[in-house]
Residue frames as a rotation matrix with the C-alpha (Angstrom) as fourth column:
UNK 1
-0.863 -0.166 -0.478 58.30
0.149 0.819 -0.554 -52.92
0.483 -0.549 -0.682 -88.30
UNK 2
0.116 0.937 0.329 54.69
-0.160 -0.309 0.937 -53.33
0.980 -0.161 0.114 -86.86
UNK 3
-0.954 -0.230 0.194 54.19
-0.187 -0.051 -0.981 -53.02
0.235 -0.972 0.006 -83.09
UNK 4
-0.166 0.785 -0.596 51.55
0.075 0.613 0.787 -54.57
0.983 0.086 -0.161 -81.13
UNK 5
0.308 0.006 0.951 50.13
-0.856 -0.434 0.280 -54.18
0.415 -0.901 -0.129 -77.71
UNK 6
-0.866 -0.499 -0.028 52.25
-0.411 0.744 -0.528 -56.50
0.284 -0.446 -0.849 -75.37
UNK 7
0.381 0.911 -0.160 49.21
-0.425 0.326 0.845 -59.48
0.821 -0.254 0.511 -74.39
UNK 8
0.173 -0.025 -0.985 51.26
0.398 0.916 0.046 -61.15
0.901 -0.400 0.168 -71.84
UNK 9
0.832 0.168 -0.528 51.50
0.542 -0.046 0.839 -60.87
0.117 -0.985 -0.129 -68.17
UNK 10
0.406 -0.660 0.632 53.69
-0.545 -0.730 -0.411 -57.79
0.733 -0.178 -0.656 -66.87
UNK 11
-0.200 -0.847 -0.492 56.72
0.287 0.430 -0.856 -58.91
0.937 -0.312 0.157 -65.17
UNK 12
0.565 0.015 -0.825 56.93
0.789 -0.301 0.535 -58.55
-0.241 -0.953 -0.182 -61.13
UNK 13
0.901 -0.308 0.306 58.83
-0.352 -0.931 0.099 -55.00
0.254 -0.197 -0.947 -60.28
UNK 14
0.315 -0.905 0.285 61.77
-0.230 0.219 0.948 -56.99
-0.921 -0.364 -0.139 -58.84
UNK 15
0.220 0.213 0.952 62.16
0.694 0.652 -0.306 -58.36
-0.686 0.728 -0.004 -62.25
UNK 16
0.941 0.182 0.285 61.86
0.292 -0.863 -0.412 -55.00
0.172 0.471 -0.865 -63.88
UNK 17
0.915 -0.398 -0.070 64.62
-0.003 -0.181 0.983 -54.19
-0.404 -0.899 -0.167 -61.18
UNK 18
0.272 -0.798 0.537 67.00
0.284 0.600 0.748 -56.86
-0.919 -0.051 0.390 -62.69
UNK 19
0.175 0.146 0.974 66.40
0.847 0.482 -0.225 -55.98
-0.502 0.864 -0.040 -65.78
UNK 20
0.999 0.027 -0.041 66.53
0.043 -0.874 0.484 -52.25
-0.023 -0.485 -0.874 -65.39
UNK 21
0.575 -0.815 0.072 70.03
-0.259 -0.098 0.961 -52.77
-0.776 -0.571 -0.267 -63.83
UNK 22
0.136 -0.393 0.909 71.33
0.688 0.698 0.198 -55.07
-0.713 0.599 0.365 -66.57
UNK 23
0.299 0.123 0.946 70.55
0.946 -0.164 -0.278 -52.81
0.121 0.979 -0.165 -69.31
UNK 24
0.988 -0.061 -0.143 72.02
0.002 -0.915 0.404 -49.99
-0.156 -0.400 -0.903 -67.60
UNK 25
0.554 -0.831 0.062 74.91
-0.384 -0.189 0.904 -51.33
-0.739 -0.524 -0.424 -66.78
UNK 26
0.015 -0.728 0.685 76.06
0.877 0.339 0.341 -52.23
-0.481 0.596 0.644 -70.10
UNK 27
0.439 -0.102 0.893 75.04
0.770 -0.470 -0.432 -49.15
0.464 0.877 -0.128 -71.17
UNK 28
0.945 -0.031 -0.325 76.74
0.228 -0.651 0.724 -46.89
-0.234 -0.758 -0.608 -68.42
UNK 29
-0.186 -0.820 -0.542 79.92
0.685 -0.504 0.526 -46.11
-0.704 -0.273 0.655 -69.83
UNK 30
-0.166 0.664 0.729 77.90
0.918 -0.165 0.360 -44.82
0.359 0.729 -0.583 -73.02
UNK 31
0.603 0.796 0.045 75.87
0.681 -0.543 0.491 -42.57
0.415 -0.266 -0.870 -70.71
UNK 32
0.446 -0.588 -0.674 78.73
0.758 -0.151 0.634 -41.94
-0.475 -0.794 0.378 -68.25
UNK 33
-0.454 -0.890 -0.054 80.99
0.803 -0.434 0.408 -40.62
-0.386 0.142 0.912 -70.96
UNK 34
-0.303 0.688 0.660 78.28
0.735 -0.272 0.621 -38.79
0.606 0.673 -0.423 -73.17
UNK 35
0.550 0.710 0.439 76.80
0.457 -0.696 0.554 -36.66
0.699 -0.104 -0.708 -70.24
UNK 36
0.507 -0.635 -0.583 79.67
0.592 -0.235 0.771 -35.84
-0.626 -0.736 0.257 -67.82
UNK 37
-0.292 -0.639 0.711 81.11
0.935 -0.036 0.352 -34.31
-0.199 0.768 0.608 -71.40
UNK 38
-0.008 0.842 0.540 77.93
0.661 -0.401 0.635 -32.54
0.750 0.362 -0.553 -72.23
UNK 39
0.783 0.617 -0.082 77.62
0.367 -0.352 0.861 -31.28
0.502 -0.704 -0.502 -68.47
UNK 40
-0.259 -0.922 0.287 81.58
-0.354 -0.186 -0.917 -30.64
0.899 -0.339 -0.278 -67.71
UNK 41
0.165 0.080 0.983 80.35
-0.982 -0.076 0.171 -32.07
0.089 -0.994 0.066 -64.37
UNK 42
-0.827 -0.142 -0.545 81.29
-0.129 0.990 -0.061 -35.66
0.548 0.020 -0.836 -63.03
UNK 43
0.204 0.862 0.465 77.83
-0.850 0.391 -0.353 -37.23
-0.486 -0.323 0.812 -62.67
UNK 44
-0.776 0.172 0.607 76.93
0.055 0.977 -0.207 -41.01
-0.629 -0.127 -0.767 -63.24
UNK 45
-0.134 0.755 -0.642 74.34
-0.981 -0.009 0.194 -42.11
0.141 0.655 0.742 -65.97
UNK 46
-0.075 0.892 0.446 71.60
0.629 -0.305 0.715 -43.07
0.774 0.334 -0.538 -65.74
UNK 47
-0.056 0.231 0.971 72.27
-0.171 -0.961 0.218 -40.91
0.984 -0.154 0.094 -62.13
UNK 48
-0.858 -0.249 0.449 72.04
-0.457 -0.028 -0.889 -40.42
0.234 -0.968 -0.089 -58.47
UNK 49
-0.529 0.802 -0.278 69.24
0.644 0.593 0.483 -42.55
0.552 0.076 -0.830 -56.72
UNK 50
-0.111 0.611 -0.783 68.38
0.860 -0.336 -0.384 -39.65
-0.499 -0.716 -0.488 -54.39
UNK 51
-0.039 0.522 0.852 66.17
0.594 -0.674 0.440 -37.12
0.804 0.523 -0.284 -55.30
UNK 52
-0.827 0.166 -0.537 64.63
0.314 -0.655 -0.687 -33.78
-0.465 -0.737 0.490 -54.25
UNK 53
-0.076 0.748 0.659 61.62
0.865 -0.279 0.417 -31.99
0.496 0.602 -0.626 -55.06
UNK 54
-0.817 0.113 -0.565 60.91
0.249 -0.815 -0.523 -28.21
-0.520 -0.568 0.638 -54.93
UNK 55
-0.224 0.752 -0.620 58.41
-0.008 -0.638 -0.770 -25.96
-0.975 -0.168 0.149 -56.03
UNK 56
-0.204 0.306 0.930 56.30
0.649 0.754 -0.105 -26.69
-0.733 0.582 -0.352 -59.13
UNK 57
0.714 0.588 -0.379 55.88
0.057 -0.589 -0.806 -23.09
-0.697 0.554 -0.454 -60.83
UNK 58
0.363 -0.620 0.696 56.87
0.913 0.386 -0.132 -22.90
-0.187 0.683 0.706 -63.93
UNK 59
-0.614 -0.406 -0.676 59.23
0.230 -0.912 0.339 -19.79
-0.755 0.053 0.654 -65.30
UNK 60
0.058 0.951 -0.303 57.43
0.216 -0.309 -0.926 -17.32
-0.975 -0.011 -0.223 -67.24
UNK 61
0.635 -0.364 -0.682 59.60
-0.772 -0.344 -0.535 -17.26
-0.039 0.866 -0.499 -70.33
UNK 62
0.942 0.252 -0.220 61.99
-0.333 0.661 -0.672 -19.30
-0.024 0.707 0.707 -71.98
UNK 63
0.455 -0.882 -0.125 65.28
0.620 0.213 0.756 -20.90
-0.639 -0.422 0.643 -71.77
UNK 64
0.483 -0.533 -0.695 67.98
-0.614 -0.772 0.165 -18.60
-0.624 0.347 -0.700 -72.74
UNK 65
0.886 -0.293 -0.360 70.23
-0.189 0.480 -0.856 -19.51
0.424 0.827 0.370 -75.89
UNK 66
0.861 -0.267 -0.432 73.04
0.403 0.878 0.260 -21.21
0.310 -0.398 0.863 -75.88
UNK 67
0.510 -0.520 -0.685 75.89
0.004 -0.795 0.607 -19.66
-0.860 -0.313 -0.404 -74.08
UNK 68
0.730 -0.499 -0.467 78.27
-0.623 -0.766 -0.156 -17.58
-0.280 0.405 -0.870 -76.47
UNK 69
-0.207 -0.975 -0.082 81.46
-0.816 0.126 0.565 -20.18
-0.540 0.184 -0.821 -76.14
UNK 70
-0.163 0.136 -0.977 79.41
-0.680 0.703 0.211 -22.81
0.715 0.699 -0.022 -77.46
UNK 71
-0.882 -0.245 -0.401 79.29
-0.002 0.855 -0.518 -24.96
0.470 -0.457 -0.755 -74.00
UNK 72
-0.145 0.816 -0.560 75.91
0.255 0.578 0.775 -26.41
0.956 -0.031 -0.292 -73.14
UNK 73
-0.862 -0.185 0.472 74.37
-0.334 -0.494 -0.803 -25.18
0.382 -0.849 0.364 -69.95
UNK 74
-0.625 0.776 0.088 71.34
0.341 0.373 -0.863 -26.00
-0.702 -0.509 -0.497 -67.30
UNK 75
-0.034 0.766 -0.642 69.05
-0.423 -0.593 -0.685 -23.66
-0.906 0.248 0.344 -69.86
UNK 76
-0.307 0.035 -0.951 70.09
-0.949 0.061 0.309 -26.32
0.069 0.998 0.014 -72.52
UNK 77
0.133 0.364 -0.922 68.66
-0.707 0.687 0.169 -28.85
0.695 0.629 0.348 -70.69
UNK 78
-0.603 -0.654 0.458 71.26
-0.592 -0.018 -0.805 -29.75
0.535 -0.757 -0.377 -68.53
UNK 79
0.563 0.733 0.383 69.51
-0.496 -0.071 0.865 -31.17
0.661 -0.677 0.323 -65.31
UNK 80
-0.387 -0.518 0.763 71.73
-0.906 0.059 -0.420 -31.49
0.173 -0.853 -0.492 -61.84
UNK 81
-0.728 0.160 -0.666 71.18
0.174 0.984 0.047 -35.21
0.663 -0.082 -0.744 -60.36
UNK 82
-0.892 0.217 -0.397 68.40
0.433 0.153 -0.888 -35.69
-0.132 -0.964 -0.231 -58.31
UNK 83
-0.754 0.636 -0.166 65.56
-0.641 -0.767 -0.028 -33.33
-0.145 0.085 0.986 -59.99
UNK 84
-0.433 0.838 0.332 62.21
0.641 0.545 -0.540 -34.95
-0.634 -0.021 -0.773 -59.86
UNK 85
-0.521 0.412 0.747 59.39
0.516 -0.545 0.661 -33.80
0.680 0.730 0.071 -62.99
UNK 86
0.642 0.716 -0.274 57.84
0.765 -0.576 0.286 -31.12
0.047 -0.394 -0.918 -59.91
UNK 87
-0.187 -0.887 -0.422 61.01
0.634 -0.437 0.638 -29.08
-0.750 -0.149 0.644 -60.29
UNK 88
0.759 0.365 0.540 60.12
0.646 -0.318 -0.694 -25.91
-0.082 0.875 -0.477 -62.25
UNK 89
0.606 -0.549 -0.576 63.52
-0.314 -0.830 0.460 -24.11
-0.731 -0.098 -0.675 -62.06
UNK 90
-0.317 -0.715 0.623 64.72
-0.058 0.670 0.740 -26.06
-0.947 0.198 -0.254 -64.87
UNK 91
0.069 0.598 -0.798 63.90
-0.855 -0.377 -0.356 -25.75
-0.514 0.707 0.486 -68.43
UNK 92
-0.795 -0.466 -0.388 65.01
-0.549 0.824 0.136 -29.18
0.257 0.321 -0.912 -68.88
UNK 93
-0.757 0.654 0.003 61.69
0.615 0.713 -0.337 -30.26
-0.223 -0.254 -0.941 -67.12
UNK 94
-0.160 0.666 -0.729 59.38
0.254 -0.686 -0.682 -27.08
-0.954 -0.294 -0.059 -67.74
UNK 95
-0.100 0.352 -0.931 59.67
-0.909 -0.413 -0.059 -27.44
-0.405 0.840 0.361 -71.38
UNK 96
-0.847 0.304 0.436 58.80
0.317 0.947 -0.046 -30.91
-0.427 0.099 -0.899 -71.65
UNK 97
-0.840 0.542 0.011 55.12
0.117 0.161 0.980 -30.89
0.530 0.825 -0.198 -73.36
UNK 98
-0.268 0.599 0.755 52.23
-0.919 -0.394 -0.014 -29.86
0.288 -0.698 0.656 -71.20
UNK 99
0.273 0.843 -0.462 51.07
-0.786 0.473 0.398 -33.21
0.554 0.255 0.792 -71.84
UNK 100
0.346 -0.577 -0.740 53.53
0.059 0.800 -0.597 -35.44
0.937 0.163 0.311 -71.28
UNK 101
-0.666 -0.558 0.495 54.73
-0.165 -0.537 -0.827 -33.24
0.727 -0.633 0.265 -68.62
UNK 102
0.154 0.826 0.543 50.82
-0.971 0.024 0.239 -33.52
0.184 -0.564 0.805 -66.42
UNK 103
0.626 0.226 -0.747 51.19
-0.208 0.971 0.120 -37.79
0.752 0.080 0.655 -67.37
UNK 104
-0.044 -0.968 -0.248 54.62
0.244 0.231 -0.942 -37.84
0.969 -0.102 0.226 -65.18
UNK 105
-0.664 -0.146 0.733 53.28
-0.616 -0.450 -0.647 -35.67
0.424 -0.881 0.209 -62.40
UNK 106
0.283 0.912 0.297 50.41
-0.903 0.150 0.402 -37.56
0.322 -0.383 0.866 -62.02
UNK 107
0.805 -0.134 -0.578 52.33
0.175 0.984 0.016 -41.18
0.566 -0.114 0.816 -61.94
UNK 108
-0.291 -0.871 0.397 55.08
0.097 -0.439 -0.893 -39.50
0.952 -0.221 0.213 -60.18
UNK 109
-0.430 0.435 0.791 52.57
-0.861 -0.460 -0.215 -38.87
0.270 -0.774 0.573 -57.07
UNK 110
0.565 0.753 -0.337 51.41
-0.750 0.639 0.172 -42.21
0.345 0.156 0.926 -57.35
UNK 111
0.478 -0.800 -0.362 54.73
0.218 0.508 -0.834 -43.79
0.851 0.320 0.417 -57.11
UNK 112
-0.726 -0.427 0.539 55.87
-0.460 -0.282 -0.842 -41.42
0.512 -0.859 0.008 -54.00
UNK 113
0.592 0.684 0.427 52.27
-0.787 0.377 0.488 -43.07
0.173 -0.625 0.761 -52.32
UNK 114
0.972 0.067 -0.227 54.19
-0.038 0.991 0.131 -46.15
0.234 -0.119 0.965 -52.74
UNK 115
0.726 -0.683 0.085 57.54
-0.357 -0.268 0.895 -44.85
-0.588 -0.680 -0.439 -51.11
UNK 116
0.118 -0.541 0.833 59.12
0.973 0.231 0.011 -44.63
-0.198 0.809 0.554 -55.21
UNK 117
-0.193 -0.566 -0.801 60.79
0.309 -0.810 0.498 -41.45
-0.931 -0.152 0.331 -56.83
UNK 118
0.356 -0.463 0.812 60.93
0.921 0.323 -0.220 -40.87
-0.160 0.826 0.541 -59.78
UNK 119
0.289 -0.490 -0.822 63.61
-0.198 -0.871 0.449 -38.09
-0.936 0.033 -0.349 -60.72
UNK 120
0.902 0.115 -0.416 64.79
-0.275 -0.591 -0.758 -36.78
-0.333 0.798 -0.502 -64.22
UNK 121
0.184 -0.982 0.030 68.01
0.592 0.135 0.795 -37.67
-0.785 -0.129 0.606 -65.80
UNK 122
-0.864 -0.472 -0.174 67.29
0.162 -0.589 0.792 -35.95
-0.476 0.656 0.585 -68.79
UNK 123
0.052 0.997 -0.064 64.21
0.599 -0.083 -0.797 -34.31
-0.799 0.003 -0.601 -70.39
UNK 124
0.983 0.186 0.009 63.88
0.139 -0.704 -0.696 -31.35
-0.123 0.685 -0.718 -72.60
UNK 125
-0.050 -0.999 0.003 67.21
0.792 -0.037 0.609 -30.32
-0.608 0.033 0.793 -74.92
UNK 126
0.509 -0.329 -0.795 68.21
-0.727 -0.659 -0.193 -27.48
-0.460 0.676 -0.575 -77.15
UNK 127
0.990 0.017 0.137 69.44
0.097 0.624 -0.776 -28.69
-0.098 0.782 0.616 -80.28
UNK 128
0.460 -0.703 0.543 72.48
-0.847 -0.531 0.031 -27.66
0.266 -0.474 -0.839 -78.87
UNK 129
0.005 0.061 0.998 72.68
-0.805 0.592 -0.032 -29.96
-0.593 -0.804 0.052 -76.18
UNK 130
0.662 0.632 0.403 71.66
-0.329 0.729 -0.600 -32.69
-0.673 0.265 0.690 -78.57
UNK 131
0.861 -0.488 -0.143 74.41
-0.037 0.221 -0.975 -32.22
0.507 0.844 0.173 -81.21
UNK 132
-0.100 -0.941 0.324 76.83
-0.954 -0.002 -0.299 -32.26
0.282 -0.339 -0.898 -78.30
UNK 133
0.244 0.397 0.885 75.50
-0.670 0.728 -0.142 -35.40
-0.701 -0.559 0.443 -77.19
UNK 134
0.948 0.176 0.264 75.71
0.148 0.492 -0.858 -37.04
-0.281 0.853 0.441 -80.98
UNK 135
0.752 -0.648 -0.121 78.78
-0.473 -0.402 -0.784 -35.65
0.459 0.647 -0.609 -81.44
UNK 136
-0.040 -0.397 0.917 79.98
-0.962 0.262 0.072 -37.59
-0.269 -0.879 -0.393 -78.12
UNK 137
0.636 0.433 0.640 78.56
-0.115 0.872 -0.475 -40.89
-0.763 0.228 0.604 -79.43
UNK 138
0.982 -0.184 -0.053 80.22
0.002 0.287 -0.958 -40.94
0.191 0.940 0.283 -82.64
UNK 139
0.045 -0.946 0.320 83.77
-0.581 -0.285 -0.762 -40.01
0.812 -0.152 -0.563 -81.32
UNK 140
0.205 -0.036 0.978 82.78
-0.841 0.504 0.195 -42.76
-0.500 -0.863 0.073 -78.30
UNK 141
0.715 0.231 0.660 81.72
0.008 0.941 -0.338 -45.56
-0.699 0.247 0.671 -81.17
UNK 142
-0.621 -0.781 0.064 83.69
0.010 0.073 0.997 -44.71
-0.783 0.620 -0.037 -83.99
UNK 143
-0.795 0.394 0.462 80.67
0.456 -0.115 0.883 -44.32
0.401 0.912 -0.088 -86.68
UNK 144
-0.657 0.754 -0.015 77.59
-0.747 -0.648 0.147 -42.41
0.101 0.108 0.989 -86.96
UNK 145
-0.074 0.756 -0.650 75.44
-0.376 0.583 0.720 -45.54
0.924 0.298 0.241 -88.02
UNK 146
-0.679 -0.067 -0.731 76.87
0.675 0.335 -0.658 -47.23
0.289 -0.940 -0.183 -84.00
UNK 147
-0.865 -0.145 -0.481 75.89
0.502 -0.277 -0.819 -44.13
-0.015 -0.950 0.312 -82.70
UNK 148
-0.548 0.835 0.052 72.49
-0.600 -0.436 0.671 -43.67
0.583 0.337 0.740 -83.80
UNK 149
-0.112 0.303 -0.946 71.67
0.376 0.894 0.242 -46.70
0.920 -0.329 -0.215 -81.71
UNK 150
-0.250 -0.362 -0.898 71.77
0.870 0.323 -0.373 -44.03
0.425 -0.874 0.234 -78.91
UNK 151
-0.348 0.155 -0.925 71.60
0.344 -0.896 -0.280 -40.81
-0.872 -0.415 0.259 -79.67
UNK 152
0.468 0.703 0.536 68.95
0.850 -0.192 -0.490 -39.25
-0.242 0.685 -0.688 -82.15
UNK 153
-0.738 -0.259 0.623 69.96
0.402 -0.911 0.098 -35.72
0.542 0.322 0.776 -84.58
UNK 154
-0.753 0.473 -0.457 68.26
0.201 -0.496 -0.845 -32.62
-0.627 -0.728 0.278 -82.90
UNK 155
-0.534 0.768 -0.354 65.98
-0.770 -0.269 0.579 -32.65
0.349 0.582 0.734 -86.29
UNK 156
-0.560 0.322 -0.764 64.98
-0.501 0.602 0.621 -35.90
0.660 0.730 -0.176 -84.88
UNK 157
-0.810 -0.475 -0.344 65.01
0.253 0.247 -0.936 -36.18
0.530 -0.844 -0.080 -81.16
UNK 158
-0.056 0.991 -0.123 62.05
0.595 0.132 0.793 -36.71
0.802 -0.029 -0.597 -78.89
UNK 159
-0.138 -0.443 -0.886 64.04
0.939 -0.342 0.025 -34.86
-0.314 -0.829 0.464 -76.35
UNK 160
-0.966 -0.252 -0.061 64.26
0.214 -0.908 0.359 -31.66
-0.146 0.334 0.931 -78.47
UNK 161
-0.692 0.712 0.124 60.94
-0.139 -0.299 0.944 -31.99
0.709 0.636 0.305 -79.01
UNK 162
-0.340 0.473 0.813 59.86
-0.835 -0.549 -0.029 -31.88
0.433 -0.689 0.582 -75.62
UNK 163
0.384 0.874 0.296 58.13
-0.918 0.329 0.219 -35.69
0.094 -0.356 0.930 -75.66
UNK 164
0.260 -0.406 -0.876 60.71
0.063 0.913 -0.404 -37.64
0.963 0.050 0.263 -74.08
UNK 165
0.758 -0.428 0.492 62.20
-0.653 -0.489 0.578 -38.23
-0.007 -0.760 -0.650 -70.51
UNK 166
-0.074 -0.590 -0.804 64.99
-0.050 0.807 -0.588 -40.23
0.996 -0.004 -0.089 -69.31
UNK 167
0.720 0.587 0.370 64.40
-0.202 -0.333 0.921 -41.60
0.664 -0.738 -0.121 -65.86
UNK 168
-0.261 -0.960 -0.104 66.70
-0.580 0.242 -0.778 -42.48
0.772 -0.143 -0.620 -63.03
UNK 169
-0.291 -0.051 0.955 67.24
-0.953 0.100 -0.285 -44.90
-0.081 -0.994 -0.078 -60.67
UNK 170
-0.969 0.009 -0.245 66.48
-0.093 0.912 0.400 -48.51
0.227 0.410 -0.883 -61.01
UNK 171
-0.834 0.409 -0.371 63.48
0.302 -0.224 -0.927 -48.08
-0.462 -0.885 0.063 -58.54
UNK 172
-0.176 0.613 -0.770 61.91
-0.137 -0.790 -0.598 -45.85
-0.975 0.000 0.223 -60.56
UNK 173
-0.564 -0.181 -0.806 62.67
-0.779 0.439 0.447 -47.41
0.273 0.880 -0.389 -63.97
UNK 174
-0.969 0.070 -0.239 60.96
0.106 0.984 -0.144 -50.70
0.225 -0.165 -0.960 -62.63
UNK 175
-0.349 0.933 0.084 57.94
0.538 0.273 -0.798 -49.34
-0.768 -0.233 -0.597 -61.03
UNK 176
-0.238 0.115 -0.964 57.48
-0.722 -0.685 0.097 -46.83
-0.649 0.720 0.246 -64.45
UNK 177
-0.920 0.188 -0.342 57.89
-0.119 0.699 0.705 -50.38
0.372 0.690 -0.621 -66.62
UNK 178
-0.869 0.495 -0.026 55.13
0.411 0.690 -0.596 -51.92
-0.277 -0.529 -0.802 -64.45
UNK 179
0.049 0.925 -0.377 52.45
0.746 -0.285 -0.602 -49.24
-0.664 -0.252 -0.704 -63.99
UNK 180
-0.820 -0.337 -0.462 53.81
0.042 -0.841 0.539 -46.34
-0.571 0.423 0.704 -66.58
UNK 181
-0.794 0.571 0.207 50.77
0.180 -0.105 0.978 -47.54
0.580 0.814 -0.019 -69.38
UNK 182
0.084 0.796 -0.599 47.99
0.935 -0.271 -0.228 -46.77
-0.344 -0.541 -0.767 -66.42
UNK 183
0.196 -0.300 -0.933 49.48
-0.058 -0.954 0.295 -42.83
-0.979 -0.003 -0.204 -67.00
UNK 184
0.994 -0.011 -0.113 50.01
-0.112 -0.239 -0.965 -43.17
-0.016 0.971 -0.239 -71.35
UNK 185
0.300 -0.928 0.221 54.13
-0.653 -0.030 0.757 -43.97
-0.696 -0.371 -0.615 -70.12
UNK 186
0.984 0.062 0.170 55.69
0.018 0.900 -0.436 -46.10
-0.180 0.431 0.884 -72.39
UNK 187
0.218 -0.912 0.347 59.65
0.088 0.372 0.924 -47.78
-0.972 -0.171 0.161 -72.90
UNK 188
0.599 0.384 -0.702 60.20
-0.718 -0.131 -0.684 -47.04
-0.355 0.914 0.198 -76.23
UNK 189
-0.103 -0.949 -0.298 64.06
-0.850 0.240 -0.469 -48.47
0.517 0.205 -0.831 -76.92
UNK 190
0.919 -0.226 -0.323 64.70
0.334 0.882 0.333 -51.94
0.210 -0.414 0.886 -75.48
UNK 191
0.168 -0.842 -0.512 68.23
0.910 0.332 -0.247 -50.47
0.379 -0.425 0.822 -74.94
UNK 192
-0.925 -0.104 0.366 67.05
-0.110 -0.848 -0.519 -47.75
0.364 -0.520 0.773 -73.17
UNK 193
0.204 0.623 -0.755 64.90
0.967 -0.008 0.255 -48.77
0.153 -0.782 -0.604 -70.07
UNK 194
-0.484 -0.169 -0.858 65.17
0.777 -0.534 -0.333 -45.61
-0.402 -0.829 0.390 -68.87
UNK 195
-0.994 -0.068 -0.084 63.44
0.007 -0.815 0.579 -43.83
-0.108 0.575 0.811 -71.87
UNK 196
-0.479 0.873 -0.093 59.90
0.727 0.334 -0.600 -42.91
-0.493 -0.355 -0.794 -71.90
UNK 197
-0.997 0.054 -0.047 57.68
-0.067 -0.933 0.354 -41.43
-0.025 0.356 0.934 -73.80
UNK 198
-0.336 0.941 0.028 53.76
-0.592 -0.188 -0.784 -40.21
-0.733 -0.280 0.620 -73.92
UNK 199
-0.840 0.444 -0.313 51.22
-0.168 0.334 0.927 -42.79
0.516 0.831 -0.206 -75.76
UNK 200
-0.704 0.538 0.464 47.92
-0.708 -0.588 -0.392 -42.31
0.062 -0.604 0.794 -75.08
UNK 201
0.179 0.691 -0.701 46.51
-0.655 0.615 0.439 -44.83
0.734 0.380 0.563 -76.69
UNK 202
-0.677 -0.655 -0.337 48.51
-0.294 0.659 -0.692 -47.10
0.675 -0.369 -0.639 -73.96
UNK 203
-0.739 0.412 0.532 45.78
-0.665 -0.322 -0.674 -45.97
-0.107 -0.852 0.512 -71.41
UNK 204
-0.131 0.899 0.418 43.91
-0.936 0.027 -0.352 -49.16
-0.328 -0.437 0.837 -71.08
UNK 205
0.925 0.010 -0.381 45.41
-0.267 0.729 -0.630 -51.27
0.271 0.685 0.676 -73.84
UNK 206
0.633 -0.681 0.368 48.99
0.591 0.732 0.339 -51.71
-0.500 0.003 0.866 -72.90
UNK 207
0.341 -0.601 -0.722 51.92
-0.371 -0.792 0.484 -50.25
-0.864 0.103 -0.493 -74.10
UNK 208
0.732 -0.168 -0.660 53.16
-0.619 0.238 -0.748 -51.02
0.283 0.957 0.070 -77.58
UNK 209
0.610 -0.785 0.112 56.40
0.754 0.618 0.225 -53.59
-0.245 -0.053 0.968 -78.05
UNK 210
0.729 -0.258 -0.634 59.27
0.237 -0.773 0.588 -51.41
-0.642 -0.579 -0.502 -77.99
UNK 211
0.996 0.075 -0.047 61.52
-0.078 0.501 -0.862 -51.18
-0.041 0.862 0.505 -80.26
UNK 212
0.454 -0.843 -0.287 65.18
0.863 0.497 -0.093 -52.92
0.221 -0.205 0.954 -80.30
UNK 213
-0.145 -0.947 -0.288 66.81
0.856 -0.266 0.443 -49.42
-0.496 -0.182 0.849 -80.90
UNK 214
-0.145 0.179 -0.973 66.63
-0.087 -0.982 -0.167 -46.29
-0.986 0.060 0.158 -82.02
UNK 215
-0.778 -0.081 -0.623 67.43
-0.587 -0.260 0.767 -46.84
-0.224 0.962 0.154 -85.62
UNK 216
-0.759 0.612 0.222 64.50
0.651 0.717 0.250 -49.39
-0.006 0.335 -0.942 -85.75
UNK 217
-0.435 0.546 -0.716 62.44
0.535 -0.483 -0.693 -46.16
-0.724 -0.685 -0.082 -85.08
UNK 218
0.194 0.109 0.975 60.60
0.972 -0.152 -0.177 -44.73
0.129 0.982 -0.136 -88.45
UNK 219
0.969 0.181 0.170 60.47
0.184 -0.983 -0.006 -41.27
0.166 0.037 -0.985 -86.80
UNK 220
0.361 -0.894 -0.266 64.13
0.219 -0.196 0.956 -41.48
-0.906 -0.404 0.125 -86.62
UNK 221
0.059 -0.419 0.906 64.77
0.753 0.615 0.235 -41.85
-0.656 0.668 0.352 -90.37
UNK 222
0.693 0.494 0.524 63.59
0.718 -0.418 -0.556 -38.05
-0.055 0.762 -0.645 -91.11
């Protein structure tokens, strides 16, 4: 499927907003059930609107494998509600991509000028983390082929590979759609406003057309 830079006038932010919301909220029991599993913890997906931010250094070593019983943990990824991409106590945001990781802080600071958040719902994974996620999907939809429409294998995943986020909050989803290609941001998924990933080329031209779904993705197919 070819993709093209979008020529037409960017929606308003309220707009974004509505839209944003909409596509959440059909997809929120999806998320709801998929990461409250993953995390044993009762959170909300796409997440809390309120955020925090701490200290930006990053750890000097790597996340730790996965625990022993098999159950997914903050070092797979994990990431408590509320974490903004300056959080470095988290390997869920500190092993993001240097790149990808510099684009986020930089539109992230831009966004707080304008009295926006933007916090983390999900970022780096351990292939761990990922096959618990996929493994949630399929036992949510009832087939593999449904649940590819959602959740990527960890051979395939842009998460596992550092050059994805998921954001939270409508807020922050809306003003990311708007201004995200100023910073190389881009929506990939039409049914996942909340997903973002690095394209430089975006910087000046526009963000590509997104595509419907995951499986419409070629880099999904390997």
């Amino acid at each position: 499927m070819s993709r093209t830079a979008s020529a037409r006038l960017k929606p308003s932010a309220a707009l974004w907003a509505v839209i944003a919301a909409l596509a959440v909220v059909c997809a929120v029991s999806v998320g709801a059930a998929l990461h409250q599993s993953a995390a044993g913890a009762d959170r909300s997906f796409p997440g809390s609107a309120l955020a925090r931010e701490s200290g930006s250094g990053v750890p000097a070593q790597g996340p730790a494998d996965v625990a022993a019983d098999g159950v997914v943990t903050e070092d797979d990824g994990i990431l408590p509600d509320g974490v903004t991409v300056f959080d470095g106590a988290y390997p869920g945001i500190t092993q993001l991509s240097p790149d990808l990781l510099d684009a986020l802080r930089r539109a992230a600071e831009d966004a707080r000028r304008q009295g926006v958040v933007i916090h983390v719902n999900s970022g780096w994974r351990s292939p761990e983390y990922q096959d618990e996620l996929l493994q949630q999907a399929v036992s949510q939809y009832g087939s593999e082929a449904e649940a590819a429409r959602w959740v990527a294998t960890a051979a395939t995943s842009a998460h596992v590979a550092g050059e994805a986020v998921d954001i939270g909050s409508f807020d922050a989803v809306a003003w990311m759609s708007e201004n995200g290609d100023a910073y190389g941001l881009c929506q990939t998924y039409g049914n996942e406003s909340w997903h973002f990933e690095l394209r430089r080329e975006a910087v000046g031209s526009g963000c590509p057309a997104p595509y419907a779904d995951p499986t419409e993705d070629p880099r999904m197919q390997g």
